[in-house]
C-alpha positions as CSV (number, residue, x, y, z in Angstrom):
1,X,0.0,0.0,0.0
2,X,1.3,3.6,-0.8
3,X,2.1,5.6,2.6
4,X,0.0,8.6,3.2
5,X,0.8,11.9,2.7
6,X,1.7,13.4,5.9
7,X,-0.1,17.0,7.7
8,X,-1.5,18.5,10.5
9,X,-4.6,18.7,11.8
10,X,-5.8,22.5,13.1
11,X,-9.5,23.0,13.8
12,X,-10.2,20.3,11.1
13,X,-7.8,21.6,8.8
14,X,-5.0,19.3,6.8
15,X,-2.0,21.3,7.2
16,X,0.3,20.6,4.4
17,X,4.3,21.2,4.4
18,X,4.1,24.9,2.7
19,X,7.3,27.4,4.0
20,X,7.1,25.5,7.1
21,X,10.3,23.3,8.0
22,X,9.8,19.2,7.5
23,X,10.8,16.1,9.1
24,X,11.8,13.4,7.2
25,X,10.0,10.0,7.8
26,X,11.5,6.9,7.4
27,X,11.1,3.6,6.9
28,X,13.4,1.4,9.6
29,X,13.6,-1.5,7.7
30,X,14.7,-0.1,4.6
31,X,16.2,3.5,5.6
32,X,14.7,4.5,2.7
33,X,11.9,8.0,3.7
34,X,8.7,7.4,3.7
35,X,7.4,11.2,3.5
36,X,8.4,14.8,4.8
37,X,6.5,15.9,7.8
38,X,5.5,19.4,8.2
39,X,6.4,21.1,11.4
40,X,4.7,23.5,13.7
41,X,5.6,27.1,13.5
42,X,4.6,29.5,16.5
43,X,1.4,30.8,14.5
44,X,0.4,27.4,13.8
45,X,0.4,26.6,17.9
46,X,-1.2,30.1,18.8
47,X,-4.0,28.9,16.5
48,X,-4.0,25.5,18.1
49,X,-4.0,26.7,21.4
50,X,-7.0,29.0,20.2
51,X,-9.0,26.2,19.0
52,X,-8.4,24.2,21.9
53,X,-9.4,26.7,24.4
54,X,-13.3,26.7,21.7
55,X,-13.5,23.1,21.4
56,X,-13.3,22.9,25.3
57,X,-15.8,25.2,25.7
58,X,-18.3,23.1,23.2
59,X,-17.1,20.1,24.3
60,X,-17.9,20.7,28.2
61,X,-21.4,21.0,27.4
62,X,-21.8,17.4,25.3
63,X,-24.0,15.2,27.0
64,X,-22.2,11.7,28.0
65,X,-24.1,10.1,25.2
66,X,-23.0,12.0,22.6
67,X,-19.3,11.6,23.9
68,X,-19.8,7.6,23.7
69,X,-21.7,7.6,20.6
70,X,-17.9,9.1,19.1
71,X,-16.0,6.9,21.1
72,X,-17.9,4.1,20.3
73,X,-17.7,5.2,16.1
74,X,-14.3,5.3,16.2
75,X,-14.0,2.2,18.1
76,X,-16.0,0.9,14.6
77,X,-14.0,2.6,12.0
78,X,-10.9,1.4,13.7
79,X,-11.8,-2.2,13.0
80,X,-12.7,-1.3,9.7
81,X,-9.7,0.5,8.9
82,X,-7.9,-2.6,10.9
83,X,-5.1,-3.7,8.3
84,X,-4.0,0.1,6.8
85,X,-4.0,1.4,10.1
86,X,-1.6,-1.3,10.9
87,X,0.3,-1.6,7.8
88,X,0.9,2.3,8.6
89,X,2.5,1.5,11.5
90,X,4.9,-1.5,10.6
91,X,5.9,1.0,7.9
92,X,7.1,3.7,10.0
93,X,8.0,2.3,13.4
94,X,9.0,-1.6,12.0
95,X,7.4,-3.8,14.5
96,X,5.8,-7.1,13.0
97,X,2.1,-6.4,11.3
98,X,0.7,-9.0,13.6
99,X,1.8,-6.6,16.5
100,X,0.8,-3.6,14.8
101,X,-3.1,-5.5,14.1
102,X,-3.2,-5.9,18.1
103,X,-2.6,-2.4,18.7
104,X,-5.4,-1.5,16.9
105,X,-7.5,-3.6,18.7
106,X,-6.5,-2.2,21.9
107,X,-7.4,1.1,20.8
108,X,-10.8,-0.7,20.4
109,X,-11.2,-1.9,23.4
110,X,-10.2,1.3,25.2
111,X,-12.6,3.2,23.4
112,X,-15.4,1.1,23.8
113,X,-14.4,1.2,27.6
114,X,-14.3,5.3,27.8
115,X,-17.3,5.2,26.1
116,X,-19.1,3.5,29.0
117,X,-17.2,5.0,31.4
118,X,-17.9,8.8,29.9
119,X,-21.3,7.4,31.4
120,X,-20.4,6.8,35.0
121,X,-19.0,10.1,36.1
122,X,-21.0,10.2,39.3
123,X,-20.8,12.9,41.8
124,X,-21.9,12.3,45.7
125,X,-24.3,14.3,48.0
126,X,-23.2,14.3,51.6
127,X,-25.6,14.5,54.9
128,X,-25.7,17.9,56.5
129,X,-28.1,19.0,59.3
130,X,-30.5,22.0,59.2
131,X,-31.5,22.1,55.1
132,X,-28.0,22.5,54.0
133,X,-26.4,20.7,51.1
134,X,-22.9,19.5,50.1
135,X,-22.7,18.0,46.9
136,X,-19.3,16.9,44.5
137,X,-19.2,17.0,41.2
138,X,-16.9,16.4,38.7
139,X,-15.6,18.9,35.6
140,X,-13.2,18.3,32.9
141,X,-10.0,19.8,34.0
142,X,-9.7,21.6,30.6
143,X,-7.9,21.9,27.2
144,X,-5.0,18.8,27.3
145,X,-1.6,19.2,25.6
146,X,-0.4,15.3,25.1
147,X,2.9,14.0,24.3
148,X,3.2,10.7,22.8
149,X,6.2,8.7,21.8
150,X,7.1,6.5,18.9
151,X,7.1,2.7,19.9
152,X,3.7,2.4,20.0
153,X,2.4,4.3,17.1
154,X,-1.5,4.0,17.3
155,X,-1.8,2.9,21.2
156,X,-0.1,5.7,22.5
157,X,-2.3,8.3,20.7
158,X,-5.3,6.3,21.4
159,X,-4.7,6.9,24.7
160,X,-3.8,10.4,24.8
161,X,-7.0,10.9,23.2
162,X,-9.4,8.1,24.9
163,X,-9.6,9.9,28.2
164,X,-9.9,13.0,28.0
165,X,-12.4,13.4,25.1
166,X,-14.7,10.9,27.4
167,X,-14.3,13.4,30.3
168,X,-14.8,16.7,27.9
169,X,-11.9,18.0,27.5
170,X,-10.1,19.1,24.3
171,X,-7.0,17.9,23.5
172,X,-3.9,19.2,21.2
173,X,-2.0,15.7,20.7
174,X,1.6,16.3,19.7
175,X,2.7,12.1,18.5
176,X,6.4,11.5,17.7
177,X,7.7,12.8,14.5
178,X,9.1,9.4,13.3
179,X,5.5,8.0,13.0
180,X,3.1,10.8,12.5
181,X,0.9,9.1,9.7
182,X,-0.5,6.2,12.6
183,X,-1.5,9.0,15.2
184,X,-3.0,11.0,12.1
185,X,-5.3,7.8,11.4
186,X,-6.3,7.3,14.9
187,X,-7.1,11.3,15.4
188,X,-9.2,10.7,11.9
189,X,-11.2,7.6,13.0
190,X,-12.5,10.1,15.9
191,X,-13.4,13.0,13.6
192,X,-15.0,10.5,10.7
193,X,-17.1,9.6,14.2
194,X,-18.2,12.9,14.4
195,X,-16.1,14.3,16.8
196,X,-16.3,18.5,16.4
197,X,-13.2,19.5,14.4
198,X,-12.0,22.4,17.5
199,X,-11.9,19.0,20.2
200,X,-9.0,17.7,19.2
201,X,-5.8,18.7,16.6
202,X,-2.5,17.2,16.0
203,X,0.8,19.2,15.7
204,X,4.6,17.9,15.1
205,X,7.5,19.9,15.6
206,X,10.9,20.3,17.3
207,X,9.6,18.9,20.9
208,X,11.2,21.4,23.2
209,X,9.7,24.3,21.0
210,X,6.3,22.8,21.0
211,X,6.4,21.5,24.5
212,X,7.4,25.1,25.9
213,X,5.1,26.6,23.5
214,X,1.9,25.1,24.7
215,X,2.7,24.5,28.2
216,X,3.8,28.1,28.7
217,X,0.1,29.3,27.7
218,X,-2.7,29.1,30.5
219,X,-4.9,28.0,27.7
220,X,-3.5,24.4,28.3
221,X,-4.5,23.0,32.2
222,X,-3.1,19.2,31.9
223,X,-0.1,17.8,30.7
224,X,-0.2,13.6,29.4
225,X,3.7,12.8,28.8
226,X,4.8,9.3,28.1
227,X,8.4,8.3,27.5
228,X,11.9,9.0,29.0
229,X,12.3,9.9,32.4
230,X,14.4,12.6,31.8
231,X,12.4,14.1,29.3
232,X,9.0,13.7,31.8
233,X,11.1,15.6,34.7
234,X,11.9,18.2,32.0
235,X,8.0,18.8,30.9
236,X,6.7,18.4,34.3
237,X,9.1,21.5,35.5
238,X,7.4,23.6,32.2
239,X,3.8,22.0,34.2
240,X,4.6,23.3,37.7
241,X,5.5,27.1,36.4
242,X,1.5,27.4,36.0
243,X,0.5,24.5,38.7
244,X,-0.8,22.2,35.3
245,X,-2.3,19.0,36.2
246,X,-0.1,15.9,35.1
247,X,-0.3,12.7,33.9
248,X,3.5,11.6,33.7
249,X,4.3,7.7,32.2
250,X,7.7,7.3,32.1
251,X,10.7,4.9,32.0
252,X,11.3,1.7,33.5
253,X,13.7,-1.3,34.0
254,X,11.2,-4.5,34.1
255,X,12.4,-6.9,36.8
256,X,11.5,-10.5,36.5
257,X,12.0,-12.9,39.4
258,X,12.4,-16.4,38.7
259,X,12.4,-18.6,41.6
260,X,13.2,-22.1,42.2
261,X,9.3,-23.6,42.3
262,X,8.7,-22.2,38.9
263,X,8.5,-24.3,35.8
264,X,11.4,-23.3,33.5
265,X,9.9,-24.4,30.4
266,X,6.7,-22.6,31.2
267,X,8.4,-19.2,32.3
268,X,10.5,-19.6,29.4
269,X,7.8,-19.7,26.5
270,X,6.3,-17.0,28.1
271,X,8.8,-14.5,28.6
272,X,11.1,-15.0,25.6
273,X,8.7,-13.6,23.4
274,X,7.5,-10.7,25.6
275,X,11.2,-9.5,25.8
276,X,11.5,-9.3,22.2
277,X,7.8,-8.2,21.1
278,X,8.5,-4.7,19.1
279,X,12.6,-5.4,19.4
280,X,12.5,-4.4,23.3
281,X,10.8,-1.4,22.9
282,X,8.3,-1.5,25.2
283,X,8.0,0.3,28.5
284,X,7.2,-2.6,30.4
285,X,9.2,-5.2,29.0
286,X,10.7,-7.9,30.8
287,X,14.3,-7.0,31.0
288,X,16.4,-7.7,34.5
289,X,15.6,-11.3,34.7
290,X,16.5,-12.1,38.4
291,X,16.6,-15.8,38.7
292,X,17.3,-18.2,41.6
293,X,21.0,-19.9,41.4
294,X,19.4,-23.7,41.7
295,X,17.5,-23.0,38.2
296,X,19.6,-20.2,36.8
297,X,22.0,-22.2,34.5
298,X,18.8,-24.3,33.0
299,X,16.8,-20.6,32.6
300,X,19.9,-18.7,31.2
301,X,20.8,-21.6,28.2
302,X,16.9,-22.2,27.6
303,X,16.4,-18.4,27.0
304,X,19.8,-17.9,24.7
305,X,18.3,-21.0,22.7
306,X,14.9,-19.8,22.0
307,X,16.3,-16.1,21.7
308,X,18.7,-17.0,18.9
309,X,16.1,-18.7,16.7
310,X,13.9,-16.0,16.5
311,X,13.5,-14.7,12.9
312,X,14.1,-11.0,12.7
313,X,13.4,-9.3,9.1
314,X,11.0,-6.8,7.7
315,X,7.5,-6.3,9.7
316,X,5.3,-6.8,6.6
317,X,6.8,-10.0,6.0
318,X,4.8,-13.2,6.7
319,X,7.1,-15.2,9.3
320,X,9.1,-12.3,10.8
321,X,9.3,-12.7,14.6
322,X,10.9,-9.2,15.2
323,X,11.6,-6.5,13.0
324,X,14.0,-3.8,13.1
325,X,14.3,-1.2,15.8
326,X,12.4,2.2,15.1
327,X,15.5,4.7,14.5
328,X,19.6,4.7,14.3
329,X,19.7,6.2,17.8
330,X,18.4,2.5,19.5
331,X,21.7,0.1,17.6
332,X,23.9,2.5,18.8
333,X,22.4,2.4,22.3
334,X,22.7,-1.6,22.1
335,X,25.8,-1.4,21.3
336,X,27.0,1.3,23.9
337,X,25.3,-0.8,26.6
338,X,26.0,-4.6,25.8
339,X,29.8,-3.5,24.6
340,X,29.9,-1.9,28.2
341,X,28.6,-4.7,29.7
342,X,30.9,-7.6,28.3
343,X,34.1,-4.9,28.9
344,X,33.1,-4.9,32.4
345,X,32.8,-9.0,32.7
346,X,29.3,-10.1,31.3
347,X,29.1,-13.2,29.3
348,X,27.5,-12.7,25.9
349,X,25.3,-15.8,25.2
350,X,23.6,-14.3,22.0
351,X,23.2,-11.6,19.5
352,X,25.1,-8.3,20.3
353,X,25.2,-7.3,16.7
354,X,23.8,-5.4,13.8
355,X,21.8,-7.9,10.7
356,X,22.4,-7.2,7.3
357,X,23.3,-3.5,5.4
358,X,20.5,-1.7,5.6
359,X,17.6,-0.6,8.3
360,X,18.1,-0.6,11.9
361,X,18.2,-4.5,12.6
362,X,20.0,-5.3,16.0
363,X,20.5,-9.2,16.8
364,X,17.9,-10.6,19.9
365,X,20.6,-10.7,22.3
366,X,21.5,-12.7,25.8
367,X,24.3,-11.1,28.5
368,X,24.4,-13.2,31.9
369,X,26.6,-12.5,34.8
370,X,26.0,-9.0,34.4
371,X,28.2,-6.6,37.5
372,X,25.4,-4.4,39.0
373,X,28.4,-1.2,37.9
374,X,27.4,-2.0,34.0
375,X,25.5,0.9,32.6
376,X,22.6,-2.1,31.3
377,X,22.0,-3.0,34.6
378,X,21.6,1.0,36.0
379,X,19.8,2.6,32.7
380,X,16.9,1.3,30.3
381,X,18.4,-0.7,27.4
382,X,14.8,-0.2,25.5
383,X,16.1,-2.9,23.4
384,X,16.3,-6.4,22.3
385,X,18.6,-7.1,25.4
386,X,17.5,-9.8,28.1
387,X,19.8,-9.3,31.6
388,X,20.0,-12.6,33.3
389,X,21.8,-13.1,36.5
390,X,22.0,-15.7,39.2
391,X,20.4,-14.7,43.2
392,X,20.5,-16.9,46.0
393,X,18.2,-15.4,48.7
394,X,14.6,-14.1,48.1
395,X,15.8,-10.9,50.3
396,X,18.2,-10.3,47.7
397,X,16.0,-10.9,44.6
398,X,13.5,-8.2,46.2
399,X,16.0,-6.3,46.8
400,X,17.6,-6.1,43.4
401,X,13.8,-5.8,42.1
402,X,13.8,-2.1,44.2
403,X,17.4,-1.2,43.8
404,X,16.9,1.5,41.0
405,X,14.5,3.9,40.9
406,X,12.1,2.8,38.5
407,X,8.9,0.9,39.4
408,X,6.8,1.1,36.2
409,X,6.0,-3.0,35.5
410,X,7.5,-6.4,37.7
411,X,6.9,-9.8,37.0
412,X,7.2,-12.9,39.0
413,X,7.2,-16.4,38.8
414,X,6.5,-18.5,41.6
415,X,3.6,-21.0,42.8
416,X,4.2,-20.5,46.3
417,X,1.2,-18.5,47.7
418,X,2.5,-16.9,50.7
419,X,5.8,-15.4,48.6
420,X,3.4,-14.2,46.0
421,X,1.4,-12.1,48.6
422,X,5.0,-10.6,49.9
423,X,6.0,-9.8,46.4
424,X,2.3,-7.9,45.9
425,X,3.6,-6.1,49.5
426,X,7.1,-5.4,49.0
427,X,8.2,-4.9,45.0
428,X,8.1,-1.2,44.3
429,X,6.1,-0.8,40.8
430,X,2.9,0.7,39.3
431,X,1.9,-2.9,38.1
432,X,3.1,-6.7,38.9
433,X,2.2,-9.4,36.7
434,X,2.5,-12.7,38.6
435,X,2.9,-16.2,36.6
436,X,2.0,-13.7,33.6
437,X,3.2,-11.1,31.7
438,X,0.3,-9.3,30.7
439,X,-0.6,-6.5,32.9
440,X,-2.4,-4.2,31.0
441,X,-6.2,-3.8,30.1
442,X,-8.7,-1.5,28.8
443,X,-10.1,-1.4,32.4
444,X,-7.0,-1.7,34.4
445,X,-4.8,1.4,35.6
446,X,-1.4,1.7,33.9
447,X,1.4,3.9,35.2
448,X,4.5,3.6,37.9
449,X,5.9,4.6,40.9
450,X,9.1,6.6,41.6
451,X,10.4,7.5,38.8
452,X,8.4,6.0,36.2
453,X,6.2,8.6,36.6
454,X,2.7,9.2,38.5
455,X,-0.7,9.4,37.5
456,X,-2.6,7.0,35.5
457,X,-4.0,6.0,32.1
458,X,-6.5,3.2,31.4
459,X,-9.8,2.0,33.6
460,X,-11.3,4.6,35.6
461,X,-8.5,6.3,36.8
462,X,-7.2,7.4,33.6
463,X,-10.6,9.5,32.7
464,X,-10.8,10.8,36.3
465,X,-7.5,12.4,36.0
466,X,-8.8,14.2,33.2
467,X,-11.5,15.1,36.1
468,X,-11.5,17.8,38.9
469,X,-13.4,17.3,41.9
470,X,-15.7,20.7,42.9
471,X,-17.2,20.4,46.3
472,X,-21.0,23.1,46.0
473,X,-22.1,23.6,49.4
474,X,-25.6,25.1,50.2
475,X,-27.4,26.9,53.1
């Protein structure tokens, strides 16, 4: 299929390249550019900001059906729209098309769910004495300025969106420039719905120009950031400057503990895959595998075996297993990190190298035995890269589960009851997927702990922080 050609979106207008400054998009298997993306200039953000600050002000006032009734259309055209929206984004970020079909159908599901929830935003009344009355309520905190990164190209923007057009709010979404045409197709599924064209707009641009640009104007009162951690403390210093709400999703270092009562073979064909669904790119993927010494030598060769038999090539192949990593930026970073790591002691079971002449193809790789001084084992790889090291004491597993100062996703595998109710007490993350690695949902909150951010997106708590509480009282 031909790629689209790429724009903006401003009060329902496709904003084509003109005098304005592009961004080339490329393809990451191939290298070869997809289409030039137009960029923001400060005109085209004051008139964003403009027609944010209208489309709250109409959007406010939308009954809760009419907010499902677009939810619940886009949620249709989505699944129409299924295989180009997908084929869109194996294009331009290069994870396999049956991972790209998936994300589409969690968009689905999450806007089927806001759509009921849009429903369900309930207030209280409280008992006072002598004829008076206390009642909450809850208001859409306002126009949203969202941030979304590259690695999931039409979840991430269906999220940024989801939430607050349930509550009422409008919402300038500002997706990564490396895969703008999969956040464009997602934005469009809301407005074919019938979503009014001043609710919700896309810009691209240089993200510290954009980012300071919106979130200096008292148009915008909540920030939605996901990706780095030191990108999210950057934006959420721009937030506190006028007190903005926050939603902040942000990086993490997934620990898996593997202890002694769990079923190699089981763990195994569950977690190899995870590690390498969209070449380690995910946020919560599995990643510091912490593993009991009595089962560690069976769970470290089992792992480099199924890891170097997975068949990385082009996403929009039938067969591929993994395809290449989004941008030239991630290579290098597996190569800074594993090179580190081996230099330092590690043993390298697997992988640890570029594939072939062209794209951004990076080997699934293995390193064992890694020293806790390695950079891998202190900063996100955010690659193909499993960690696997020996522990003898559960003390010491928790504790090198905690040691950094992430908490966004943990996994553990264990069939022992009572550990499994210490590791729900005493493992420091957002979420904790126990004898399974999915931890996500439609209804289920996402988001971490320490520095993997605060606030949530997903089930109820992600359209209530899109929601602020007014207590009315009456004499």
């Amino acid at each position: 299929m031909r790629y689209p050609d790429l724009h903006m979106i401003i009060d329902g207008e496709k904003i084509s390249a003109g005098h304005r400054t592009t961004h080339r998009v490329v393809n990451p298997a191939t290298g070869e550019t997809l289409g030039d993306l137009p960029l923001a200039d400060a005109a085209d953000l004051d008139r964003a900001l403009d027609t944010a600050q209208r489309g709250f002000k109409l959007w406010r006032e939308s009954t809760a059906q009419e907010r499902a009734a677009v939810l619940q259309g886009a949620a249709r055209l989505m699944m129409e729209r299924q295989e180009a929206l997908a084929r869109v984004a194996t294009m331009e970020e290069g994870k396999t098309l049956a991972e790209a079909r998936i994300e589409v159908l969690m968009n689905v599901g999450l806007f089927n769910f806001y759509a009921g929830e849009a429903q369900r935003i309930y207030g209280r009344q409280l008992v006072r004495s002598g004829g008076m009355r206390s009642t909450v309520m809850y208001e859409p905190v306002g126009p949203v300025a969202a941030f979304s990164p590259w690695n999931f190209p039409l979840g991430n923007p269906g999220r940024k969106l989801g939430a607050p057009i349930a509550a009422g709010c409008s919402v300038i979404l500002k997706s990564a420039e490396e895969t703008p045409a999969s956040a464009l197709g997602v934005l469009q599924c809301l407005l074919d719905a019938g979503l009014p064209k001043e609710v919700a707009q896309a810009v691209f641009g240089v993200p510290d120009q954009v980012s300071r640009h919106l979130l200096a104007s008292p148009i915008i009162r909540k920030l939605s950031f996901t990706g780095s951690t030191v990108v999210g403390k950057h934006l959420a210093k721009l937030a506190a400057d006028d007190m903005k709400r926050t939603t902040m999703e942000l990086g993490g270092h997934g620990p898996v503990l593997v202890f002694d009562d769990a079923d190699v073979d089981t763990v195994l064909a569950t977690v190899v895959g995870q590690k390498y669904r969209n070449a380690g790119q995910v946020c919560v993927s599995p990643t510091r595998f912490i593993v009991q010494e009595s089962v560690f030598e069976k769970f470290r060769d089992g792992f480099i075996e199924r890891a170097s038999q997975i068949r990385v090539g082009n996403g929009l192949d039938e067969g591929t297993q993994m395809g290449p990593m989004a941008n030239p930026r991630r290579p290098d970073a597996m190569e800074r990190l594993i090179g580190d790591a081996v230099a330092r002691g590690a043993r390298l079971g697997t992988g640890g190298e570029r594939i072939g002449n062209q794209g951004f193809f990076y080997a699934p790789s293995v390193v064992s035995e890694v020293p806790l001084d390695a950079e891998i084992m202190n900063e996100e790889p955010f690659g193909p890269v499993a960690i696997i090291n020996p522990f003898g004491r559960v003390e010491d597993m928790i504790a090198e589960a905690n040691r950094l100062p992430y908490g966004l996703a943990a996994y553990a595998w264990t069939q022992n009851a009572p550990l499994q109710r210490r590791l729900m007490r005493e493992v420091e993350t957002g979420m904790l997927g126990i004898n399974t690695s999915m931890i996500g949902g439609a209804d289920a909150p996402f988001g971490g702990v320490k520095w993997s951010g605060h606030g949530h997106e997903d089930g109820p708590e992600g359209l209530h922080a899109c929601l602020v509480a007014k207590a009315v009282h009456e004499g």
